[in-house]
N, CA and C of each residue as an Amber inpcrd file, in Angstrom:
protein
   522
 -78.7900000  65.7980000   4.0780000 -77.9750000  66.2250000   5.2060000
 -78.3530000  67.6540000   5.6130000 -78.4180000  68.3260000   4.6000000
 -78.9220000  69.6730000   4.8630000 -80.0560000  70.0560000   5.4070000
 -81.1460000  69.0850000   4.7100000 -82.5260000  69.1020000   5.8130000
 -82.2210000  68.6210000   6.9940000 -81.6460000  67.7210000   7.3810000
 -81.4280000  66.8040000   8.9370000 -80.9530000  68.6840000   9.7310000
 -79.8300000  68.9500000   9.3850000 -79.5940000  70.2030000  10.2730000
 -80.6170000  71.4760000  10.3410000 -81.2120000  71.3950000   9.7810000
 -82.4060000  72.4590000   9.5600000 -83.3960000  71.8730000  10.7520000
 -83.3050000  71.1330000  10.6230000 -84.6460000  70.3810000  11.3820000
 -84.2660000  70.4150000  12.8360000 -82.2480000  69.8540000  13.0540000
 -81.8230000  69.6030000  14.0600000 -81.4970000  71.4740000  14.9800000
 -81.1990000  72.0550000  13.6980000 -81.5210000  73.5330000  14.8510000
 -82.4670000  73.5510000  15.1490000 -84.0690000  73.7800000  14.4040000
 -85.0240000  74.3720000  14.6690000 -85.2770000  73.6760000  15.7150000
 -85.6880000  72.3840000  15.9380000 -85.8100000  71.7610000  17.3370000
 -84.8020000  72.0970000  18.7840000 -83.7790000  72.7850000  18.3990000
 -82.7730000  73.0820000  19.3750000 -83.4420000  74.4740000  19.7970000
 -83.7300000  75.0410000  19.4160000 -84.2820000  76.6620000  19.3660000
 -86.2730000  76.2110000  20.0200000 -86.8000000  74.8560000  19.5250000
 -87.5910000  74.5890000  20.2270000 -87.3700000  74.8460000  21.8860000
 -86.3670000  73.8000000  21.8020000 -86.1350000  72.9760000  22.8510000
 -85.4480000  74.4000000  23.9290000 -84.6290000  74.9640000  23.6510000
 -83.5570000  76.0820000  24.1500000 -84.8640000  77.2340000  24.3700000
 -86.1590000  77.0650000  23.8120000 -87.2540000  78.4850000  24.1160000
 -87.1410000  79.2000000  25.6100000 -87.3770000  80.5560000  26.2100000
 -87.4840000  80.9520000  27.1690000 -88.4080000  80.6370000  28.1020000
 -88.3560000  80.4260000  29.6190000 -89.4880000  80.3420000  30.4970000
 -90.5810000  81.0640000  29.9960000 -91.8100000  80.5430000  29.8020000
 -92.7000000  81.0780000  29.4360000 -93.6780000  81.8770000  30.5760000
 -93.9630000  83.3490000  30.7370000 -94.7340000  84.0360000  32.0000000
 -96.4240000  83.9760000  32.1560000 -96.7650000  83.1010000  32.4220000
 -98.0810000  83.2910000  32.3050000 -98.8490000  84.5190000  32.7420000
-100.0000000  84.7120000  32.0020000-101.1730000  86.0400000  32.5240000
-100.8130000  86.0600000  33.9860000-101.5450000  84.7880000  34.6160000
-101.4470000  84.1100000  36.1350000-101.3530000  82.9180000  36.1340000
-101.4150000  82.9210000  37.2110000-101.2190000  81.1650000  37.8300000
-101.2800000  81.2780000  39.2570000-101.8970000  80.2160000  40.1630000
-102.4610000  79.7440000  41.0760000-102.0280000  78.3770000  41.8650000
-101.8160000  77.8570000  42.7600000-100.5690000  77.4000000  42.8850000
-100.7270000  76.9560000  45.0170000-100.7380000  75.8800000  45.1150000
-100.5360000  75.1690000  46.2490000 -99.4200000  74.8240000  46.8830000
 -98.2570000  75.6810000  47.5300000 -96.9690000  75.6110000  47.8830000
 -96.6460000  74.7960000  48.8000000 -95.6150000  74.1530000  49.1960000
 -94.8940000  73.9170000  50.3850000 -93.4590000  74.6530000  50.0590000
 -92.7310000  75.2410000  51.8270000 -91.7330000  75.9410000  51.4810000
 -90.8130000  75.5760000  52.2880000 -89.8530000  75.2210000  52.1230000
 -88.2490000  74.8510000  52.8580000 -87.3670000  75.4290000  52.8770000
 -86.9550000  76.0640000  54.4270000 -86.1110000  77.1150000  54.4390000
 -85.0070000  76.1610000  55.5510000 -83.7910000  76.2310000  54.6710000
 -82.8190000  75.5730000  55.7820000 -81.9030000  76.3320000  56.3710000
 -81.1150000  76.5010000  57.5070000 -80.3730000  77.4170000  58.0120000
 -78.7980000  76.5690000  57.7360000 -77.8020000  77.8980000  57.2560000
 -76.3230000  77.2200000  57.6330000 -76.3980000  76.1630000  59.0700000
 -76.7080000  76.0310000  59.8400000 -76.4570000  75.0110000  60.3600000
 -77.4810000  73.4690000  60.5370000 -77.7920000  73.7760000  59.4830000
 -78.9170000  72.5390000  58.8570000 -80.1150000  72.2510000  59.7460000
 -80.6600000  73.5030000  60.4190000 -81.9750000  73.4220000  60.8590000
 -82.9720000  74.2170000  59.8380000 -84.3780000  73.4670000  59.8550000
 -85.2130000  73.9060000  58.8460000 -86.6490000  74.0710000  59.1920000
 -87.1150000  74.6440000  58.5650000 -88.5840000  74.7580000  58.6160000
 -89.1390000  74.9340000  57.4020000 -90.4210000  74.2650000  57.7160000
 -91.6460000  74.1940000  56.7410000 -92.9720000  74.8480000  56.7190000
 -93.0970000  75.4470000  55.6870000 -94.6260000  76.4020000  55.4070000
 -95.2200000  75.7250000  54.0600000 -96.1910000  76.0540000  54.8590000
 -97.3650000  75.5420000  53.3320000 -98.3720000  76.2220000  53.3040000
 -99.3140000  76.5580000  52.2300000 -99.9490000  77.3370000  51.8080000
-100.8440000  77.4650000  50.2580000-100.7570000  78.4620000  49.8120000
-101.7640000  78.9830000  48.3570000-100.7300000  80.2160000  47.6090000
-100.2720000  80.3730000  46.5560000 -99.8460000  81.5870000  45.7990000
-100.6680000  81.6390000  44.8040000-100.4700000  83.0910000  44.3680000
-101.4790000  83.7430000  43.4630000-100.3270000  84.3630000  42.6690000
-100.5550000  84.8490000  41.5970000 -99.7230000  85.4130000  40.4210000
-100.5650000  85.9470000  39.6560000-100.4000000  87.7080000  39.2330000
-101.0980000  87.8790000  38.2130000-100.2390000  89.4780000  37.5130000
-100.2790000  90.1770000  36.0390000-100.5370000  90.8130000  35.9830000
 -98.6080000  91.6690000  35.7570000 -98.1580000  90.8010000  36.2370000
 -96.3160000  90.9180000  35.7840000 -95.6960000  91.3030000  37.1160000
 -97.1830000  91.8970000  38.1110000 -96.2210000  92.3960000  39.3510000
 -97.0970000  92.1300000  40.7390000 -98.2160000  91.3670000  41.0700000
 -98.9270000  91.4440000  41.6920000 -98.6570000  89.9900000  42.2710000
 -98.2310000  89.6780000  43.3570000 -98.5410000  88.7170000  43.9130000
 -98.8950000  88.1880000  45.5170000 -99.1330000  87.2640000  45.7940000
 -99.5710000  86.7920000  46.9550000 -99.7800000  85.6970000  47.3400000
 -98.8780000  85.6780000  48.4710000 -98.9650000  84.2450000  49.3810000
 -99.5830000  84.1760000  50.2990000-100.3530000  83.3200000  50.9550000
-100.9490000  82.7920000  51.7310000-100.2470000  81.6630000  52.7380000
 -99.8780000  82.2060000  53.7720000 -99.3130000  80.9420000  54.2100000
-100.4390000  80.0340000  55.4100000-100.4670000  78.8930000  55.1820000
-101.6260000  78.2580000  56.2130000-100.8290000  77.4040000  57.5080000
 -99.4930000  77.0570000  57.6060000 -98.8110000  76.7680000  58.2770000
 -97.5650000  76.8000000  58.1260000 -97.0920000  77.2120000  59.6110000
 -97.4480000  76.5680000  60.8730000 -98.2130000  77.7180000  61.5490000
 -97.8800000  79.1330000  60.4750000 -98.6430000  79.8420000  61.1880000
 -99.3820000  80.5280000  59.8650000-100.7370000  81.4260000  60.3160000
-101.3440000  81.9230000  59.3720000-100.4780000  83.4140000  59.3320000
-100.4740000  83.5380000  57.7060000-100.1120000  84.7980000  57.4220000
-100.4220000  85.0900000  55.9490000-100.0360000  86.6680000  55.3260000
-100.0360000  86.7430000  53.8520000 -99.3920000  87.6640000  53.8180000
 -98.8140000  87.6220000  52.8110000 -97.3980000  88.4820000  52.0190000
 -98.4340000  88.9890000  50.4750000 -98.4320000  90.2870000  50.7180000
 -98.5640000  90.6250000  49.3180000 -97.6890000  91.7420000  48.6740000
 -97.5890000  91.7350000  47.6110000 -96.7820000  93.0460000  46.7530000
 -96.8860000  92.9840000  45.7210000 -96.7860000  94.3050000  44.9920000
 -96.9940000  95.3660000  44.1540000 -95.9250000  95.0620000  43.2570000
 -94.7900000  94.5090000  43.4160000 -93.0270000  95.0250000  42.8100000
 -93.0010000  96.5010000  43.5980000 -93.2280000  96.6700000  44.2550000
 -92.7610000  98.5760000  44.6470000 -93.0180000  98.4710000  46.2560000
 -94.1790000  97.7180000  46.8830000 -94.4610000  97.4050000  48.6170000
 -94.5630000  96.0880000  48.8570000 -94.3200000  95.9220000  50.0600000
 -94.5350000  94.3110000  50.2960000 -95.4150000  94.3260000  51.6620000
 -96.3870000  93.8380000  51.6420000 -97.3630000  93.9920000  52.9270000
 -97.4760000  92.4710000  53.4580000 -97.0780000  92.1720000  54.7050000
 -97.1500000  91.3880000  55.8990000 -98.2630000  91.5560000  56.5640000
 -99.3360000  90.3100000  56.6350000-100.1530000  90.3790000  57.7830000
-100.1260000  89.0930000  58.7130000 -98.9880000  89.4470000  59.4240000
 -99.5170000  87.8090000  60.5910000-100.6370000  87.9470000  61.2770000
-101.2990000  86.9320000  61.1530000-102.6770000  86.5480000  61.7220000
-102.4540000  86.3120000  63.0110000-101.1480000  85.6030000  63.6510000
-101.4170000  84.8730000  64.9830000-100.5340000  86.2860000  66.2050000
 -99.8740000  87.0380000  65.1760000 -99.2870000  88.1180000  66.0160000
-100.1380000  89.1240000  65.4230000-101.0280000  89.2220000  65.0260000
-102.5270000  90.5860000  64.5790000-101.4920000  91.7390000  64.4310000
-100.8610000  91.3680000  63.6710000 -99.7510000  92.0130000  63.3390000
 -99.8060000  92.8080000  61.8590000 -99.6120000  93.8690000  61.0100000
 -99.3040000  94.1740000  59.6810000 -98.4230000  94.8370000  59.6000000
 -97.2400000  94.6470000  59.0330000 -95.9170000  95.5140000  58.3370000
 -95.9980000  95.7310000  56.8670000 -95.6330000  97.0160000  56.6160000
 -95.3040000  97.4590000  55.1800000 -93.7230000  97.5450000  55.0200000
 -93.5590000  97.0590000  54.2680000 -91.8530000  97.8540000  53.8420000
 -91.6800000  98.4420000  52.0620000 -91.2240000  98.9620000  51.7370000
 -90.7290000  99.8910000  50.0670000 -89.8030000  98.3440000  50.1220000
 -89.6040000  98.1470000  48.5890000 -88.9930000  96.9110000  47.9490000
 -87.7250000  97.4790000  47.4900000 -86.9390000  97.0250000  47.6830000
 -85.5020000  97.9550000  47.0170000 -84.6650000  96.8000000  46.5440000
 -84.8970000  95.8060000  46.8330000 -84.6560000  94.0430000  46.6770000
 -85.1820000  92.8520000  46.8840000 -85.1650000  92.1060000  46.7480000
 -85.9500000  90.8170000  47.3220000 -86.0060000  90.0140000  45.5680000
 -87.2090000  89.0530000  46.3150000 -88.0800000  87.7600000  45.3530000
 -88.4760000  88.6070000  44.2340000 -88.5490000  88.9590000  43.1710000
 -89.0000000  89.4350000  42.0210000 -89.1040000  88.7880000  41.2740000
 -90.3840000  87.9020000  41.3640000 -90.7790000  86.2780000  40.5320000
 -90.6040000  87.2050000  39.1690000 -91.1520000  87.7360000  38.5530000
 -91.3570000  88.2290000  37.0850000 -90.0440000  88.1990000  36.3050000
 -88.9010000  89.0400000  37.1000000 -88.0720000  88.9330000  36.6700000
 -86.8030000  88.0540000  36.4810000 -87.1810000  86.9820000  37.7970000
 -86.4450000  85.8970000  37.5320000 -87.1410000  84.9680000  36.6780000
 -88.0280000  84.6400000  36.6000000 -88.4930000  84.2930000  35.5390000
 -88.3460000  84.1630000  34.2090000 -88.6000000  86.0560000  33.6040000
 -87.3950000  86.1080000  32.5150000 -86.3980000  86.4310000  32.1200000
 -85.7140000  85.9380000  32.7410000 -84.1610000  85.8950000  33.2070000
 -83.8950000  84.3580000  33.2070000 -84.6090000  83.5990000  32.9270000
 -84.2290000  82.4650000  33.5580000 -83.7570000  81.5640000  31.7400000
 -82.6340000  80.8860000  31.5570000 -81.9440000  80.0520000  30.6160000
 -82.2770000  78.7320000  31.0530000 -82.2740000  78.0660000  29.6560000
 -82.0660000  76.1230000  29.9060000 -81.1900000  75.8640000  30.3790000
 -81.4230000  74.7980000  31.5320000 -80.1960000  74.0570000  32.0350000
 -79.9340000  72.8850000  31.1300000 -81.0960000  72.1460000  31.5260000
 -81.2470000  70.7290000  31.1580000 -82.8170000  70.7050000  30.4380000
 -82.8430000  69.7650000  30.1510000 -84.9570000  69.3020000  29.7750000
 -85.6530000  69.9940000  30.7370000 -85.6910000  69.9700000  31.6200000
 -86.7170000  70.4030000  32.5120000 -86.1200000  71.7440000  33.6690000
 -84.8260000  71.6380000  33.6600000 -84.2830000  72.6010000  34.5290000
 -84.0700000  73.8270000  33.7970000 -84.3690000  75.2800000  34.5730000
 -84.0070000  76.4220000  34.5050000 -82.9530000  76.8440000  35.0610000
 -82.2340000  78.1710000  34.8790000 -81.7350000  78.7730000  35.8360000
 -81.2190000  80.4210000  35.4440000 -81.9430000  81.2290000  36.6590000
 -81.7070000  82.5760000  36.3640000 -81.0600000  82.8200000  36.8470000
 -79.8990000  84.0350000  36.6850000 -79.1780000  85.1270000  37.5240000
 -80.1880000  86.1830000  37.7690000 -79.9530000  87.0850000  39.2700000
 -81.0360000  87.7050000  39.3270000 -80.4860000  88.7210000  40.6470000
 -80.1250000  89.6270000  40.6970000 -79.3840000  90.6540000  41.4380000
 -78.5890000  89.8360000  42.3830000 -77.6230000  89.1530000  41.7580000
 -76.8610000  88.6250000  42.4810000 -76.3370000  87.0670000  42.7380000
 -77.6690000  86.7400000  42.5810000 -78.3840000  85.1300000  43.0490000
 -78.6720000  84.3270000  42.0950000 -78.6420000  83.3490000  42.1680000
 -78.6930000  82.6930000  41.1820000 -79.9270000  81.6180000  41.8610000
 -81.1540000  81.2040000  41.0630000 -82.4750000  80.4220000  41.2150000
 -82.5860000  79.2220000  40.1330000 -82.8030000  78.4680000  40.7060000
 -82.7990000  77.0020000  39.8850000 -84.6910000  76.6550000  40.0160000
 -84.6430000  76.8770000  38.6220000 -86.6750000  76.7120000  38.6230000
 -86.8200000  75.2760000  37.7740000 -87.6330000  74.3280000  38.0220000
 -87.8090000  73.2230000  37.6020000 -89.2250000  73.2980000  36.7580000
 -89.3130000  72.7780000  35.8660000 -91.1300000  72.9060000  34.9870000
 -90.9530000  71.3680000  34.9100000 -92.3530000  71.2510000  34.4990000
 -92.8530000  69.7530000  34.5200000 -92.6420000  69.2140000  32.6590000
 -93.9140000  68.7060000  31.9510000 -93.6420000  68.6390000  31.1330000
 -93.9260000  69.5450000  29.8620000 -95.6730000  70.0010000  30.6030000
 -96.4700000  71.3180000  30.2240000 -95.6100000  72.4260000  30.2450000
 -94.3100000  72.4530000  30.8790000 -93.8340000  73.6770000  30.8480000
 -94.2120000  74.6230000  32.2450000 -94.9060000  74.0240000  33.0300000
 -95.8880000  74.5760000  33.9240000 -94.6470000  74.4320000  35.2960000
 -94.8590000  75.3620000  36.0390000 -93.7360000  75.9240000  37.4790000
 -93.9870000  74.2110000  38.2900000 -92.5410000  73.6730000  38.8800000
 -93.0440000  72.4730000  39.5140000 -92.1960000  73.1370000  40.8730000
 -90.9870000  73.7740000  40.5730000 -89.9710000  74.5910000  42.0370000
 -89.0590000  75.2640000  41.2530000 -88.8750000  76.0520000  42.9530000
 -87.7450000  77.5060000  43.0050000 -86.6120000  76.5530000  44.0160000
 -85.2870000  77.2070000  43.5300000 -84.7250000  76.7480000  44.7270000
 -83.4890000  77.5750000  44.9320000 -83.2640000  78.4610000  45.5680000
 -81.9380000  79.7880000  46.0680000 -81.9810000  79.9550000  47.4680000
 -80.6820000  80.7900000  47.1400000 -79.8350000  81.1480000  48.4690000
 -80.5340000  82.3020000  48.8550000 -81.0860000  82.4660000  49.9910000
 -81.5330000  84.0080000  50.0850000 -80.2700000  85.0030000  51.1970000
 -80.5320000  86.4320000  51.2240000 -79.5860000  87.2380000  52.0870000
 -79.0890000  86.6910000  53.2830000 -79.3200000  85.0960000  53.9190000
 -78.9170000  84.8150000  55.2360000 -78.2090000  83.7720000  54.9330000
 -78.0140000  83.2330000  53.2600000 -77.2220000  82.0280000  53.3870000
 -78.2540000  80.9420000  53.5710000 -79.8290000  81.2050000  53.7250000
 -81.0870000  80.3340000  54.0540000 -80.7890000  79.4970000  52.3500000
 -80.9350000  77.9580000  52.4530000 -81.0320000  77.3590000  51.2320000
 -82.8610000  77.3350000  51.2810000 -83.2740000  77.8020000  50.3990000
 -84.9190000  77.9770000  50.1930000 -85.4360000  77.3290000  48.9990000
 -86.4820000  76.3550000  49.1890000 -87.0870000  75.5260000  48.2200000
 -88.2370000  75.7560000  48.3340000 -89.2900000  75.9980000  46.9670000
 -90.7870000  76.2190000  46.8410000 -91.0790000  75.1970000  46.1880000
 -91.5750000  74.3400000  46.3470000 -92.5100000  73.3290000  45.6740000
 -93.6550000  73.8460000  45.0900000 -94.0970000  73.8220000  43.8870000
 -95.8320000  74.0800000  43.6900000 -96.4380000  72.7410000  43.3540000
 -97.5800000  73.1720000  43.2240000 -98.8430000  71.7880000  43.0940000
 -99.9530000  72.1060000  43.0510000-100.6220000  71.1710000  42.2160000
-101.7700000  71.9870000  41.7830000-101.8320000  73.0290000  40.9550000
-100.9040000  73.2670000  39.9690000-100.8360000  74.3760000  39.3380000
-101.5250000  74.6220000  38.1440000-102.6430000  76.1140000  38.0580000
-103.2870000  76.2970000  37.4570000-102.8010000  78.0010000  36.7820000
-103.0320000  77.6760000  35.5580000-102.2130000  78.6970000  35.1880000
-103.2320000  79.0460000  34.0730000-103.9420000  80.5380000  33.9730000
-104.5820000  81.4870000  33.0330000-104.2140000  82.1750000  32.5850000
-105.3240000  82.7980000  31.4820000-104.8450000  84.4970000  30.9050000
-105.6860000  85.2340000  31.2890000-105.2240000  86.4780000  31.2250000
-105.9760000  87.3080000  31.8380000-105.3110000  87.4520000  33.6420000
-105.9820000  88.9190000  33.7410000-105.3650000  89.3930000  35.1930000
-106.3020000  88.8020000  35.9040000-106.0300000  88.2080000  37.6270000
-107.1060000  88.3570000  38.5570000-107.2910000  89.3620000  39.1690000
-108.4380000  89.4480000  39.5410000-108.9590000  90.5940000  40.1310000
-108.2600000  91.7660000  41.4830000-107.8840000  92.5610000  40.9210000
-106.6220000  92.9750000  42.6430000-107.4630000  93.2440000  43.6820000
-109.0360000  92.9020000  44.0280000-109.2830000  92.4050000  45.3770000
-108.7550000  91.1740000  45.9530000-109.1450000  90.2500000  44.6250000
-108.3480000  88.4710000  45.1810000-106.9950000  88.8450000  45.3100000
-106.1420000  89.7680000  44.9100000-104.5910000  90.1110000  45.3100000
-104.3080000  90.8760000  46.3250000-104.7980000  91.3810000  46.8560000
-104.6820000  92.2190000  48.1000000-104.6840000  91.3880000  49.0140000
-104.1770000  91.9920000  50.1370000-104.0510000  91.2060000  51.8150000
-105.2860000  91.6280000  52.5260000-105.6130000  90.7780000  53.1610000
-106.9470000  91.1690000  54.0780000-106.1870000  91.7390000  55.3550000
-106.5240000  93.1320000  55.5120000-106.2640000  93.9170000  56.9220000
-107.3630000  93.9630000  57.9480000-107.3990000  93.1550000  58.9850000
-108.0730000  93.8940000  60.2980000-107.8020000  95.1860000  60.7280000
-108.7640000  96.2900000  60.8320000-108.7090000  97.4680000  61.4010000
-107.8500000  97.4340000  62.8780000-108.2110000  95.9610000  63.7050000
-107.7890000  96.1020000  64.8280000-105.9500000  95.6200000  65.0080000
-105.4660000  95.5750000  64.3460000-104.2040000  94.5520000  63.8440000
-103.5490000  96.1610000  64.1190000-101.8040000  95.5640000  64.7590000
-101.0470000  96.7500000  65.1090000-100.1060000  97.1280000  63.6100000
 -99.8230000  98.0360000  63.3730000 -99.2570000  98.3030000  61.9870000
 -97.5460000  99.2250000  62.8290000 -97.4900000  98.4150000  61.7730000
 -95.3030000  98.8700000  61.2680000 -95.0970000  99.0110000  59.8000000
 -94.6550000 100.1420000  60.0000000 -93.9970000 100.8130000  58.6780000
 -92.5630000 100.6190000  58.7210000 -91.9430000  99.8010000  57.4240000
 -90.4990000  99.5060000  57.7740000 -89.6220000  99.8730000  56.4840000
């Protein structure tokens, strides 16, 4: 009896382990943003992850753009408005830290508290990111799907993390 419970924690403490953060990971999105009055839209794209604070999206539709940041700036380049904005981060998406922040729900479900918010992250069986799904500052219900997910050690390179700027593109500082 005494071994059976030995066995039956240690597998609970398996099972109960923390989201695990990879080096990086690489990652084929679709994204669903619904509005309080149940209109929505869809983006799809490429994310990059590396390094605890470096990331970047790629979005390929409906329109081209990329979001990158530091944890400290967040740089916007719309492609179809030749557009680039910077803004200082004082809040937002902070994958790293929701991440580890994030408790067992269920087998496969997560869920972090995270300045405020609360994110429901789903892993597959690998343990590997399958979705995000929170409320963001507008009341937007927001879902990330990944796919294709490839996940390393080691940092990528912060050229592949950086945003590509056109010289000719109008810039906002925000």
């Amino acid at each position: 009896m005494r071994i059976f419970m030995i066995i039956l924690t240690l597998g609970f403490y398996a099972y109960a382990a923390p989201l695990t953060l990879p080096d990086n990971f690489q990652a084929d999105f679709t994204q669903k943003i619904t509005n309080t009055k149940k209109k929505t839209i869809h983006y799809s794209g490429n994310v990059r992850f590396t390094n605890e604070s470096l990331l970047k999206w790629t979005y390929t539709k409906p329109t081209k753009k990329e979001v990158c940041t530091n944890g400290l700036e967040l740089t916007v380049v719309d492609h179809d408005l030749e557009q680039v904005s910077n803004y200082l981060i004082n809040k937002g998406f902070n994958f790293t830290e929701i991440l580890k922040k994030a408790k067992l729900h269920s087998k496969n479900i997560y869920v972090a508290k995270h300045e405020g918010k609360s994110y429901t992250i789903q892993v597959d069986a690998k343990q590997k990111l399958q979705s995000i799904a929170y409320f963001d500052n507008l009341d937007n219900k927001v879902q990330i799907v990944f796919k294709k997910v490839k996940y390393g050690k080691g940092n990528l390179s912060t050229k592949s993390m950086a945003c590509k700027v056109p010289k000719d593109y109008d810039m906002i500082r925000g």
